[in-house]
C-alpha positions in Angstrom: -222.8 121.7 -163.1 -220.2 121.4 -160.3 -216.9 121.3 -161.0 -214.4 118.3 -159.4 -211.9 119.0 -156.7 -208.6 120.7 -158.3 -205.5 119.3 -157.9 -203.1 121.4 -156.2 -199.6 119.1 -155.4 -198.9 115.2 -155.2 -198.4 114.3 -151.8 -195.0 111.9 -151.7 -193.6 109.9 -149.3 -191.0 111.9 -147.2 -187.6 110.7 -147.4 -186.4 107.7 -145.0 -184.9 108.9 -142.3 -181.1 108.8 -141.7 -179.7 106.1 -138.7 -178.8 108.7 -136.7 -182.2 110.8 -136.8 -183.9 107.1 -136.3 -181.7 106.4 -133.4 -180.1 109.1 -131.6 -182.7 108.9 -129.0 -181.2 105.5 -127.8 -177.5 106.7 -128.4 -177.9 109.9 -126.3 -179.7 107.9 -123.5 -177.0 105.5 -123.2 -174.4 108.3 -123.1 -176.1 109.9 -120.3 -176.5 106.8 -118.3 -173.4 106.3 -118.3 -172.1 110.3 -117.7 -174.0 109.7 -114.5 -172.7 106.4 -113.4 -169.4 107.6 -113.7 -170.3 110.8 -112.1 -171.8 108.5 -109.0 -168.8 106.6 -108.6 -166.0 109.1 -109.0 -167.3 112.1 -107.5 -169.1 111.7 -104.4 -168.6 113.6 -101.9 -169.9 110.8 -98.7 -168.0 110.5 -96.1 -166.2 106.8 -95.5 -168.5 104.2 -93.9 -168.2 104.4 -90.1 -166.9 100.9 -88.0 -169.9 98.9 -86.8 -170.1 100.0 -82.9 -171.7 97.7 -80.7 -174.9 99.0 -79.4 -176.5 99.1 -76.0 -177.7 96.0 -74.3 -181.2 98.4 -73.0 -182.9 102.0 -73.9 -183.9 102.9 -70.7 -182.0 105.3 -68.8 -179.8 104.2 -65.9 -181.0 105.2 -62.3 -179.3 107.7 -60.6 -180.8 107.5 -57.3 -181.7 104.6 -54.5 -183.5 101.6 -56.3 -186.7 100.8 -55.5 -188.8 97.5 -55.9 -191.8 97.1 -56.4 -194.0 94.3 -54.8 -196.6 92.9 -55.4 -199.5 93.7 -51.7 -199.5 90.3 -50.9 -196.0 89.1 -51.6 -194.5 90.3 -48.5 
């Protein structure tokens, strides 16, 4: 006859975790949010904004030699 399955240990319930096990994921991303926000602000290394400059009226080059027209054949 075949013998039943032996019983080796009694499987328990591990332990409830401590608050900081549970939530030291949240606690150490909040602590690095705000390393690097305070890093942002107080270190960087940009330059100060630049004044507003007004910008050219055109893009295209000015002439440097006689100006030309150009007509239409039948206009003159």
């Amino acid at each position: 006859m075949a013998k039943g399955p032996t019983l080796i240990g009694v499987l328990t319930e591990p332990p409830a975790p401590t608050w900081w096990r549970a939530n030291r994921h949240k606690v150490l991303l909040i602590l690095g949010l705000l390393a690097g926000y305070y890093a942002g602000t107080h270190f960087g290394n940009a330059p100060e904004p630049q004044p507003n400059t007004p910008r050219p009226g055109h893009t295209a080059p000015a002439t440097t030699g006689p100006h030309i027209t150009h007509t239409s054949p039948g206009a003159a």
